[in-house]
Each structure stands twice: as C-alpha cells, then as structure tokens.
N, C-alpha and C positions, 0 to 999 in steps of 0.2 A: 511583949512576948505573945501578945495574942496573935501575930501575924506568921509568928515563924516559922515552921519550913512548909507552911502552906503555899506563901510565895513560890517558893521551888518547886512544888507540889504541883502549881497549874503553870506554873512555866516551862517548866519540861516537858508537861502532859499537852502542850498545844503542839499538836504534832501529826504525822498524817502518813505513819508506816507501823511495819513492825517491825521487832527485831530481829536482827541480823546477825547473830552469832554476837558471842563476848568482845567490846572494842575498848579493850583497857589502853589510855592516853596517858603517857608521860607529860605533861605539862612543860619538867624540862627538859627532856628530848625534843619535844615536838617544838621549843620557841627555839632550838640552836640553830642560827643562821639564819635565820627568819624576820630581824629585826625586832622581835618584842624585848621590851627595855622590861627593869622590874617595875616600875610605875609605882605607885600608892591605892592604897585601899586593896580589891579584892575582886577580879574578874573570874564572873562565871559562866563561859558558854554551854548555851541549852540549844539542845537541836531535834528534830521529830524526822523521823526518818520515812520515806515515799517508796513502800516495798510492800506487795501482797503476800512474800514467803513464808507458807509458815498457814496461811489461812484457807478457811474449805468454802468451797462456793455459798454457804452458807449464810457463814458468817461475812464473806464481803455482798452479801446482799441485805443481808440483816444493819452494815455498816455503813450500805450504800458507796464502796472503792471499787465496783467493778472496772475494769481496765488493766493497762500494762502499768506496773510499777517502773519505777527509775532507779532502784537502790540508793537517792540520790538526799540529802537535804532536802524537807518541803516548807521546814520551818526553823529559824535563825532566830535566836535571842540570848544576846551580850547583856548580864548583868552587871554592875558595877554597883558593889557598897562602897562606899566611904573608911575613909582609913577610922574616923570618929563613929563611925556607926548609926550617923546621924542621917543620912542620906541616901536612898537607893533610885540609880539611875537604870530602865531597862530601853535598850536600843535594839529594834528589830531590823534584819540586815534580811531585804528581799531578796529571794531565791534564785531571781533573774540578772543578778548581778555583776558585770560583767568583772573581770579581776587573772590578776596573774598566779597561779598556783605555785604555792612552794615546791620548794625540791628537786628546784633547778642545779642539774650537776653539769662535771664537763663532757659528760658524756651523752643527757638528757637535756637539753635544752629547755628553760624557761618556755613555757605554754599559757594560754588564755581559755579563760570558759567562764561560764556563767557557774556564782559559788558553790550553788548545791551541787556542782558536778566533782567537786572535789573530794565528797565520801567515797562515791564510786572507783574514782581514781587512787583511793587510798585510806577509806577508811576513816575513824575518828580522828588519830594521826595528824593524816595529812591536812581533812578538816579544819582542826586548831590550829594548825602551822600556817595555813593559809588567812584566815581568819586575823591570826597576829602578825604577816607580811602585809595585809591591804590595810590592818589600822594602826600597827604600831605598839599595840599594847601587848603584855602579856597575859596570857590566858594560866589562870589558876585551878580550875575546876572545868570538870567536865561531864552533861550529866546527857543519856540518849533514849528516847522512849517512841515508842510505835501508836497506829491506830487503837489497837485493844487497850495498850496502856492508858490510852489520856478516854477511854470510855470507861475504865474502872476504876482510874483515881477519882473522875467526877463523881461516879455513881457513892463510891465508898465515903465524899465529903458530902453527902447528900443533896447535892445538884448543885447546878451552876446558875448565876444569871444570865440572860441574855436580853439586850433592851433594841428596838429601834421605832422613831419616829416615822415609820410607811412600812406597807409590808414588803417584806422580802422573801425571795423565791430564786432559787437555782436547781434546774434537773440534773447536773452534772452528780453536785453535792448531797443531794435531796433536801436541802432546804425548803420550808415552804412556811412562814411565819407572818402573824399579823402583827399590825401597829403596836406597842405597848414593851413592857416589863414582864417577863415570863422568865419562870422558875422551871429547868430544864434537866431530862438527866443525859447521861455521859452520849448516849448514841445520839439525839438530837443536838446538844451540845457540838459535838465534832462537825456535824453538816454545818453549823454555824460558823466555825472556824478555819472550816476546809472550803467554803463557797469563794469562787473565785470568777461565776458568772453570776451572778446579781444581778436586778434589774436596777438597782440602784450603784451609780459608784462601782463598776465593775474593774475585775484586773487584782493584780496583789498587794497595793498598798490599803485599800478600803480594807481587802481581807484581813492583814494587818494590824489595824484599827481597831478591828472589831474583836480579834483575840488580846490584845492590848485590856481592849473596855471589859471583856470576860475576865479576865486576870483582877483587873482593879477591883470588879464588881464582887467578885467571890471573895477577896481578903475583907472588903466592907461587911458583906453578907457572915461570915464566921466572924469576924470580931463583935458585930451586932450581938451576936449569939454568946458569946464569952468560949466561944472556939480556945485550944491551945492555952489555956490560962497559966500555965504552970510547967517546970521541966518534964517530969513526968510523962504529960501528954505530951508534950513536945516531942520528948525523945522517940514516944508510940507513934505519933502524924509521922515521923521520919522514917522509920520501920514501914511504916504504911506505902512509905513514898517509895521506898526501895523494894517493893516487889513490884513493882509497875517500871522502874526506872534503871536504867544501867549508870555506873561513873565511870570516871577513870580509876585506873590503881592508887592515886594519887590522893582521893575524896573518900572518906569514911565515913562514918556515923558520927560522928564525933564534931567533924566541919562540919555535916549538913545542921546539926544541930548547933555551935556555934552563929553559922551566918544564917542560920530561922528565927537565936534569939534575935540576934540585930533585927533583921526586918520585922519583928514582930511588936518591935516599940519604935516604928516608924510610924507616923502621924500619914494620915495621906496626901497632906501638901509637902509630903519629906519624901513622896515617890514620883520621880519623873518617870513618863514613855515617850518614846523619840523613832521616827523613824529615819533611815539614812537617807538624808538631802539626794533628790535627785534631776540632773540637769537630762541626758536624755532621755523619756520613755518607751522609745523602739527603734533601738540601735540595732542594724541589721547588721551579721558577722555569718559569714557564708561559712557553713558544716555546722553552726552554734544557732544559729535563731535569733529571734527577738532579746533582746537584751536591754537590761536599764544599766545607765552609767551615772555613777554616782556626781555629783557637782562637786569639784577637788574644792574647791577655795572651800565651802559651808564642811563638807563633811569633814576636811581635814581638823576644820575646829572643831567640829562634834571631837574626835580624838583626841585632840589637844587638851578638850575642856577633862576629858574621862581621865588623860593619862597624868594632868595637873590634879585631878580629884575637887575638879570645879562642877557647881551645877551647870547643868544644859538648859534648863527653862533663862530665861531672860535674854539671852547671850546672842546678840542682835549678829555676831559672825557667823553664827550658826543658822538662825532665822532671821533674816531685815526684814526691819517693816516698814511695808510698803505706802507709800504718800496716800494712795488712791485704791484699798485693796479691795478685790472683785471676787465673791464664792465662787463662781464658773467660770467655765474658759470662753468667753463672747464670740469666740470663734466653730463653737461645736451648739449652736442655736441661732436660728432663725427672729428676726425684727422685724417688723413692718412698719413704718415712719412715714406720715403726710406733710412731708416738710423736707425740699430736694436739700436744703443749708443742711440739717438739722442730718439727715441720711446720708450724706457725704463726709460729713463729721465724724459721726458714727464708724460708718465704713472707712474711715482713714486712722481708727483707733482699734481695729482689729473683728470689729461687729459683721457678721453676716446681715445685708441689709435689702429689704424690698423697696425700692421708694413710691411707696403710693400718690403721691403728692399731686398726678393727674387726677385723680377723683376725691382730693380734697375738699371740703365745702371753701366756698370763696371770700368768709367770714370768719373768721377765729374766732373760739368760745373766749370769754375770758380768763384769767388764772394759768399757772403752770402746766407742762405737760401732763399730761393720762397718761399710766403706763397700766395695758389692762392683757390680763394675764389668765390661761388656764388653770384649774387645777394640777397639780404637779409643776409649774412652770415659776414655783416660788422666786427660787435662788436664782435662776436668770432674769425672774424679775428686777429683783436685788441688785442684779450685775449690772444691767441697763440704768435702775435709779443712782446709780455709784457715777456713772456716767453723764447724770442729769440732774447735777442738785437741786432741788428745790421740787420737784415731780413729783405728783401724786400717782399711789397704788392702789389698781384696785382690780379686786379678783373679777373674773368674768367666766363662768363654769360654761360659758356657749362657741369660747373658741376651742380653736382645735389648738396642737401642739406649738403656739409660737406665740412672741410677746407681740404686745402693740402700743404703738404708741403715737398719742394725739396732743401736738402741738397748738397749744393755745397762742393767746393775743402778747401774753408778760413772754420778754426775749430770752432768746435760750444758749446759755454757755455750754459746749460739750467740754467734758473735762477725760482725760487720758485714766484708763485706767491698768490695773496689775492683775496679772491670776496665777497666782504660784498654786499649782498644785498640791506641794508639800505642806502647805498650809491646811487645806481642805484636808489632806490624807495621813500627815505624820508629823506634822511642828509638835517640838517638845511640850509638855503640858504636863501638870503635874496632878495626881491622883485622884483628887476633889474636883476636879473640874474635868476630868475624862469618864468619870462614874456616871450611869443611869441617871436620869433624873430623881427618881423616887426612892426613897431614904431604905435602905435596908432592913427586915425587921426588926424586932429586937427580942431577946431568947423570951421563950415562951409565947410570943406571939403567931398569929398565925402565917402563912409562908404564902409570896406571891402565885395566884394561880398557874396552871401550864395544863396543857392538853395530853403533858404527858407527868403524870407523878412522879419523882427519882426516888429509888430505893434510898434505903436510910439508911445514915456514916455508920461504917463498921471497922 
C-alpha cells in the first residue's frame, strides 16, 4: 500500500504538454474493431501530451518548451498489473513509432504515421484504439496530463530523484546536471525527462530510460519515507493525482485507488520496465520523417507475454542473449590497432579500424593486448575487450577521442561481437535493478542534496 497511486502519479505526470480540452475514452468504444481481445489482468495507458495551449510566454520560459507544440503524444506508457496483483509490468512505446492508425473505414482508408500523431488525428479516442490495433491488447484505463501537470504532481510529492553516472546537459530541454544522485523539484525534473539531446545516449529511448529510472526511483523514495501507509492517504495522493491528471469516463476514484493499492504492495523486483524492441532506428517515410520500427518477432512477444499476463524480464523471445554482448555499437567509434592480422579482424567484425602497424615497434612487449583508452571512452573500451579476450585495460587521460590498441607477443584470437541497442536502452529489467545506485532515505532522515530545493508534499 505504500506504493499506490503514486505509481499513477509519476506515470502519467512524465509528460511534456498541456492540456487540451476534456478527452473522456471509452475503452469500449475505443477497442471495437481494433483487435483488443479482453486479455487478463489490467491495462493502463498513460500519455503526456506535446502542446504549448493554454500557456503565457512566461511560463514556457520558466519551463524551458519554448517552440511549436504538435498537440501530439510526447510520452507512451502501457501499464500492465497482474490479474494476481502480484506484478506490475510498465512498457514505454516510443513516440517515433512507426504504426498503422485505427479507424480505417470503407470510405477512409487505413493510414500510417508515427504513434503520437494519432492524438492529433483524433484525440484520446483514437489514441487508445490505435494503441490496442499495433499490440493486441485491450486497453482499460486511461489517464492524460501536460507540462504544468507532471511540474506540480513532482512539486506537491516533494520532489523527485534523478541519478546519472556523467554529467548531463541538453539546451533544447534545459537540462544541465552533474555526476551524482540529486533530489529535484517538478521544473528541473521535467528537463530531465523531456531531454532528448543529451550528450550522453542521445535520441528517445535514453530519454525513455531515464523517466523509467525517475518513476522507480520516486516509489523507492516515498516508501522509504512510509508515504501512502494507509487507505486514507491513498485515497488523498489520488485526489491529489486527479487535479493534475485527466481519465477517461471510464476511470474514477474508486479504480485509481483500487490499482494504487495493488502497486503499492509490489516489492520492487515485482515491477518490470521495458521498452518496445526496436529493429530499425531511422526509417525514413516520405511526408512522416524519421521513424523507429518496432522488431515484429521480440515485440510481438513483449504482447504475447502482457496479454498471457506473463512477466517480461527473463523472456529470452523478448530479449536474446547474446553469445558475445557489446555496450556500444563498434561501428560509431574509431580503433587504432598495430597489428595488420589483428585490424583486419577487427574491421571484418564491424570495428571502425586505423591500422597502425607501419610504425609498429619490431619487437612485441610480452603479455596480452593493451587496450588504452580516454576518459569518456569506457564502454567502447569494453566493446573492443569483448572482442579481445584476455586484453588488458587501461585508461590513458592523454589520448584524444579513440581506443587503442597494442598487441603484444601472447597470440591474439578476435572473437565476433553483438550490440543490440535495446539492450543498452530499454531491455526489460525489473525495479531494483533499474533504481539509482544509492539507497533512498528513510523517513526522517535527511534528503539527497540538489541545487535546487522542491517545495514540500501538500
């Protein structure tokens, strides 16, 4: 109980519009024709709307959204409880996703776009309809909030965490964060969630990721605290929720408080995050853009496992693991290798390769390879030693952006490696292991620093 409709709370509130007039969804209206089956257990699509209407130059400077809005989806997330109540799965469905819109008639032909364009074209509605045509499932709940909403649910639960191992920075978003564990409130918060240029991991599944890891980290952070202990408060955090938040006609007070208790005596190895498997990431579609295409074979199991009311962590149809798995893509970083065998190797397993091997010394040191590496140049360190078993690392703060690597005297096997993206940016995982490193306070304790203090839960 201490979790519950807090979950709902920042899962709706990860969003990056405002609202757009009242969009009350039929659930069953919206799944007729559409392919949603009734399924088991309990889906709840949450969505954040990409619309400046409504707000005064002010305040989108105070927010940092200046720009043209899309009226469009900017943020997707498919809850799934458990028919048992033992289980919450959340699957975030990138924005750029390429997919057919429901509400193909005989007179409007069946059309393609990327999913968030489906509000625009229709609203919540259509939205859900769509939604439950590309996975199959049926959608039960429906919940809509804006930029100001998910800055004053954070503010009102007394901030959010936000964690990352390097700093991060985006001028779009106005992010701009150092190394660490920082306690944030609602308006920094949103830059965090809304950065989509990063210098780390850029694009919208990192983004992704990263509202994922805000989400898990705040339910940690108030249950620490003994947040939501009781109906009581429960019912109050849901009131709370609902002035920031719109549903459908469908969702009252009543569900949101039913599916808060469930999540709220989920352990956090009993919450999975997932993002949708994706095969290409810039599939060009003339009048539409850039587009991501989901991988039919993995994501169809993602659905399969949701609509069986099976978990998604383990489920090697959904994630395979890889013989030989690589953090980076070997192909978007530069090698330098003095060994024409060992650079040819390389280079015929995907490596972008320099072969130094003319200015080789004409003597090999002894022992395995050297693989010596910038600061910042970790994880394709990593990539290269994946490739090099037995290789020694070892950091070198005096190159510039690229790895290197010195082949010694002991013989060198190159081994093939793998770089699945979705791995790095969205493999299902479950809530203990997607959390910040550092343990949540606990009530009465003191609260992790931030630069900027968040007003207190009201």
């Amino acid at each position: 109980m201490r979790r519950t409709a807090v979950a709902l709370t920042l899962l709706t509130a990860l969003s990056c519009g405002s609202f757009v007039g009242s969009q009350a969804v039929s659930a069953a209206s919206a799944s007729a024709g559409s392919g949603g089956g009734t399924g088991r257990g309990t889906n709840i699509l949450v969505v954040g709307i990409d619309s400046r209407a409504g707000l005064s130059a002010a305040e989108k400077r105070r927010l940092h959204v200046g720009g043209k809005g899309c009226n469009c989806t900017d943020v997707m997330m498919l809850v799934h409880l458990s028919q048992n109540r033992r289980r919450a799965s959340i699957v975030s469905i990138p924005r750029d996703s390429y997919v057919e819109y429901a509400g193909a008639t005989a007179t409007a032909p069946a059309r393609s776009g990327k999913i968030n364009g489906a509000y625009a074209a229709g609203g919540g509605p259509l939205t859900v309809a769509t939604v439950e045509k590309a996975t199959g499932l049926h959608i039960d709940h429906y919940l809509e909030t804006g930029f100001t909403g998910f800055e004053r649910t954070v503010d009102n639960l007394g901030g959010a965490t936000v964690c990352t191992d390097k700093p991060l920075s985006d001028e779009n978003s106005g992010l701009d964060i150092g190394a660490g564990r920082h306690l944030t409130d609602g308006n920094r918060a949103l830059r965090y969630v809304r950065a989509r240029h990063v210098n780390l991991r850029p694009g919208d599944l990192g983004r992704v990721r990263r509202q994922q890891r805000l989400v898990d980290d705040l339910l940690a952070r108030l249950t620490a605290e003994g947040a939501l202990a009781g109906p009581i408060s429960t019912a109050r955090t849901v009131r709370t929720l609902l002035k920031t938040v719109r549903t459908d006609e469908r969702t009252g007070l009543d569900d949101l408080v039913r599916i808060g208790w469930a999540l709220g005596r989920l352990r956090a190895d009993r919450t999975e995050f997932a993002t949708v498997p994706i095969r290409l990431f810039d599939h060009r579609v003339p009048g539409v853009g850039s587009t991501l295409v989901w991988d039919e074979a993995r994501s169809a199991a993602l659905w399969a496992a949701l609509g069986a009311d099976r978990p998604i962590t383990g489920d090697t149809r959904i994630q395979p693991v890889a013989e030989n798995p690589a953090p980076t893509d070997p192909a978007r970083f530069s090698v330098r290798v003095d060994d024409a065998d060992v650079a040819a190797a390389l280079r015929g397993n995907g490596f972008v390769v320099t072969d130094t091997s003319a200015t080789a010394p004409p003597e090999r040191p002894a022992g395995p390879p050297v693989i010596r590496y910038a600061t910042g140049q970790e994880e394709n360190a990593a990539t290269v030693a994946a490739a090099l078993p037995g290789a020694r690392l070892q950091a070198d703060p005096e190159l510039d952006a690229v790895v290197e690597v010195t082949v010694g005297a002991r013989p060198v096997q190159v081994q093939a490696v793998t770089f699945d993206r979705n791995v790095a940016d969205g493999a299902p995982v479950t809530g203990d292991r997607l959390r910040c490193a550092e343990a949540p306070a606990a009530a009465g304790a003191s609260r992790p620093g931030s630069a900027v203090e968040p007003s207190g839960r009201r």
